[in-house]
C-alpha positions in Angstrom: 146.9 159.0 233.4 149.8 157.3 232.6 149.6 153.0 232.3 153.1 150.8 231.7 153.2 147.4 232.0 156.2 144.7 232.3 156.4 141.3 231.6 157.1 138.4 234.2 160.0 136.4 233.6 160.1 133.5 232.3 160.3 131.5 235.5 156.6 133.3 236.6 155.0 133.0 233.4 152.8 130.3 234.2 151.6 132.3 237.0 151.3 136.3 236.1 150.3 137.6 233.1 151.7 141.0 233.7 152.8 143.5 236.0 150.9 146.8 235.5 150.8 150.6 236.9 148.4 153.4 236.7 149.7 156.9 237.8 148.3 160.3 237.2 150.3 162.9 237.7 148.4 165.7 240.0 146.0 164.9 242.7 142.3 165.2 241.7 140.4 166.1 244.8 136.8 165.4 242.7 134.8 162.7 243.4 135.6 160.0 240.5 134.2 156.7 239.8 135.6 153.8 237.9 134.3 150.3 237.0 135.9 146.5 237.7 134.9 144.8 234.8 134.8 140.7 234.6 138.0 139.8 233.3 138.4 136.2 234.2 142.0 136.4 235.8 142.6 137.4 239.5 145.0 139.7 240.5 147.2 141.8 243.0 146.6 145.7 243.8 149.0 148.0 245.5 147.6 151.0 246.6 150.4 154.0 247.7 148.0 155.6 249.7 145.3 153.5 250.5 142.9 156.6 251.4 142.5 157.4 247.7 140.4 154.6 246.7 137.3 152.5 248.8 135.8 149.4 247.2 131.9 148.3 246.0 130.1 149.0 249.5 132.2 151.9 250.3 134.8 150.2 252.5 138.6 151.1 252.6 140.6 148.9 250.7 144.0 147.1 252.0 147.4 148.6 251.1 148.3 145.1 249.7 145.5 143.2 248.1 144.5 140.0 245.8 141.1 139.3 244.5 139.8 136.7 242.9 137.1 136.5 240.4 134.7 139.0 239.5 131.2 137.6 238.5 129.8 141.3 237.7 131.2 144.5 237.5 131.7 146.6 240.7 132.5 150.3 241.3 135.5 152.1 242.9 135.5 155.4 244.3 138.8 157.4 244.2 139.5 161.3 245.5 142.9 162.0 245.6 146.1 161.2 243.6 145.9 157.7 241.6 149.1 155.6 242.2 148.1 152.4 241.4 150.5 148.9 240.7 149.6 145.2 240.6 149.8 141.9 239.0 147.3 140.0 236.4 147.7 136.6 238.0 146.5 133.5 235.5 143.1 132.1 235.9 144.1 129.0 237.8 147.5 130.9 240.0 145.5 131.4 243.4 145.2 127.8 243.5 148.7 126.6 242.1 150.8 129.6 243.7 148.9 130.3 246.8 147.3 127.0 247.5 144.5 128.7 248.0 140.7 127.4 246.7 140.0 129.8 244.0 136.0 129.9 244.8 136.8 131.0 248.5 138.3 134.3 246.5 135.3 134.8 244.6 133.4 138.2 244.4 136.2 138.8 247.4 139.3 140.5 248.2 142.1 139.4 250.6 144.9 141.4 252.6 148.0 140.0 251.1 149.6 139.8 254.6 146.6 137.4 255.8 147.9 134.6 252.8 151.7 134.6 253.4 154.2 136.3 255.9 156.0 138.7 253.9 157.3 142.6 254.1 156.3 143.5 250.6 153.9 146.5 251.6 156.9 148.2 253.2 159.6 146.8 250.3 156.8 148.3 247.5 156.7 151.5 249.3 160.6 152.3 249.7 160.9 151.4 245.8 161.6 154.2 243.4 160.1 152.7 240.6 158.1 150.5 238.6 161.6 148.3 237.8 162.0 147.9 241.4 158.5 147.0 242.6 158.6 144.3 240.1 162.1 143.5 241.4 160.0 142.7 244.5 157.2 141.0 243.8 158.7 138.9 241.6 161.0 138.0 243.5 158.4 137.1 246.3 156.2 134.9 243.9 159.4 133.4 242.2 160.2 132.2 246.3 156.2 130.8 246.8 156.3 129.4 242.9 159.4 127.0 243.9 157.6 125.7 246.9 154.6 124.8 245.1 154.6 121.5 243.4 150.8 121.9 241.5 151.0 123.9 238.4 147.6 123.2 237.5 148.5 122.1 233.9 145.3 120.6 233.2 143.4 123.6 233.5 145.8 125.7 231.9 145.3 123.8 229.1 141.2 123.7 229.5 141.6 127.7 229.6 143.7 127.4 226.2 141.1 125.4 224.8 138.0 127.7 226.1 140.2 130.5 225.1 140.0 129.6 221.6 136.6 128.7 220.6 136.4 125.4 222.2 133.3 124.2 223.8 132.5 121.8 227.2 131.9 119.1 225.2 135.1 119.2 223.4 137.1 120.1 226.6 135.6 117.1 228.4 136.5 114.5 225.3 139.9 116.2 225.2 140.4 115.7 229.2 138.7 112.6 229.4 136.3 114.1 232.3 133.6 114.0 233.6 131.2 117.2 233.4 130.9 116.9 237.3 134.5 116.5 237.6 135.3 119.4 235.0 132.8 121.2 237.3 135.2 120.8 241.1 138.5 121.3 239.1 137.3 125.1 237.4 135.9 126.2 241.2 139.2 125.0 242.9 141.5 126.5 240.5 140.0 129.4 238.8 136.9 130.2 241.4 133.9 130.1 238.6 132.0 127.7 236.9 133.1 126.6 233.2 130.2 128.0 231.7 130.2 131.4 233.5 133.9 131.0 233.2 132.9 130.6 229.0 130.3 134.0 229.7 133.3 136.0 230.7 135.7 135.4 227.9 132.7 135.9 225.3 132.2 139.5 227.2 135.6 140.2 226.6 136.0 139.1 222.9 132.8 141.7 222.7 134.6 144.7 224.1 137.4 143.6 221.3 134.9 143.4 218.3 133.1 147.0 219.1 136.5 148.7 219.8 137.6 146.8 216.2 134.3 146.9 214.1 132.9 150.4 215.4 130.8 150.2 212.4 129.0 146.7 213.1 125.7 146.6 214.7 125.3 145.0 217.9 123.3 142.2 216.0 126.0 141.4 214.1 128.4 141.0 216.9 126.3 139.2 219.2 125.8 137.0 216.1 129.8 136.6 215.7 130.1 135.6 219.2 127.4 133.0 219.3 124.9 135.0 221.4 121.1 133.4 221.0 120.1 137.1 220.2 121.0 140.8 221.2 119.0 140.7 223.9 121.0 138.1 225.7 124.3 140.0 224.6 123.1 143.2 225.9 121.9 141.1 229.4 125.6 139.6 229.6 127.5 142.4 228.6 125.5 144.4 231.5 126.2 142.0 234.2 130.0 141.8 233.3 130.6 145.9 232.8 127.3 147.9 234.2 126.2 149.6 231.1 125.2 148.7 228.1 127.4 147.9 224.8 126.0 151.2 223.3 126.9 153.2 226.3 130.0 151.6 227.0 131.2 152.7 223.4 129.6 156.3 223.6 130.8 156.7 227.0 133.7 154.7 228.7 137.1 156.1 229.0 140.0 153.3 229.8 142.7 154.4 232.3 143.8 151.1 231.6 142.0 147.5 230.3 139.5 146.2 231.9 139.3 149.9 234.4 137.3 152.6 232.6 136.0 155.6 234.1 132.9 156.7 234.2 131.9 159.8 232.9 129.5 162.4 234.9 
């Protein structure tokens, strides 16, 4: 399976993250399962053939799609030949690129072509490669990005803060706001509640430390990261991946972050 990414430019970096593909090289007819993991960031998925893959309850999934936040892991099906590209927006872009409330996204996916009238599905499926879907959708967001006028820089720089150890407290005697207030801005922007938003980034700094420390008990990494016990790491990592940190370690293979298969 073969994963590249590319970097947004510079006049989309507030906005996207990365640009990613997935691609393996045969078809694989065989019944395969892989797992959405929380992340915290929504994104963009282009499917070439949208038969290969159907989503949690088993439904086909659009061409052309953006989700928004995921609360707790979900499962993909795929049978067929993977060919896979999208976009890892910023927490707070559905809001400031789409004008979209984040928390009507959540848990949810969207048909790109029910946001904004555009021909990307057929432009992405005429390109030749990953240079020139990027070409594409970059140029699409970089046309959306100049019309917008809300960059959410506040809660880009709550996520900073959050991002680096920083606590609600903190963040709301940094922003001079109120916890209610705090409260509207995250589910307008990024979809989530600070605190589950806080959840999420913990469950990914875990995923770090027992890739990192493969030695280190669980006790000592739930420890690390500020979890009351192990108990309540194991309960969160569960929710936010599906198996537990021991499996998950034994067991998960990554096609790409945040995507592992799951073994039979």
């Amino acid at each position: 399976m073969n994963y590249r990414t590319i970097a947004p430019p510079p006049s989309l970096a507030q906005y996207i993250s990365c640009l990613w593909s997935l691609e393996a090289p045969v078809d694989d007819m065989s019944q395969r399962v892989f797992t959405v993991m929380s992340s915290g960031f929504p994104g963009l998925i282009f499917q070439r053939d949208p038969t290969v893959f159907t989503g949690f309850g088993g439904e086909r999934l659009p061409q052309l799609f953006i989700f928004g936040q995921a609360t707790h892991y979900g499962n993909l099906q795929a049978k067929g030949r993977i060919q896979l590209s999208g976009i890892n927006f910023r927490p707070t872009a559905l809001k400031s690129l789409f004008n979209l409330n984040a928390n009507e996204l959540r848990d949810e996916h969207i048909n790109i072509h029910d946001l904004i009238k555009t021909s990307l599905t057929e432009q992405l499926l005429h390109a030749d490669s990953l240079e020139e879907q990027a070409n594409c959708l970059f140029t699409c967001f970089n046309r959306l990005a100049g019309r917008r006028q809300d960059s959410g820089t506040m809660l880009t720089y709550a996520i900073e803060i959050l991002q680096r150890g920083g606590n609600i407290p903190h963040l709301l005697n940094k922003l001079n706001l109120s916890e209610r207030s705090l409260e509207r801005l995250f589910q307008s922007y990024i979809g989530i509640s600070p605190k589950l938003y806080i959840r999420i980034m913990r469950f990914q700094r875990s995923i770090t430390l027992l890739k990192e420390r493969s030695s280190a008990s669980l006790t000592d990494i739930a420890y690390s990261l500020d979890y009351f016990d192990q108990s309540h790491f194991i309960h969160d990592f569960k929710r936010f991946s599906g198996v537990s940190p021991k499996i998950y370690k034994r067991d998960a293979v990554e096609r790409m972050p945040g995507f592992p298969e799951r073994r039979p």
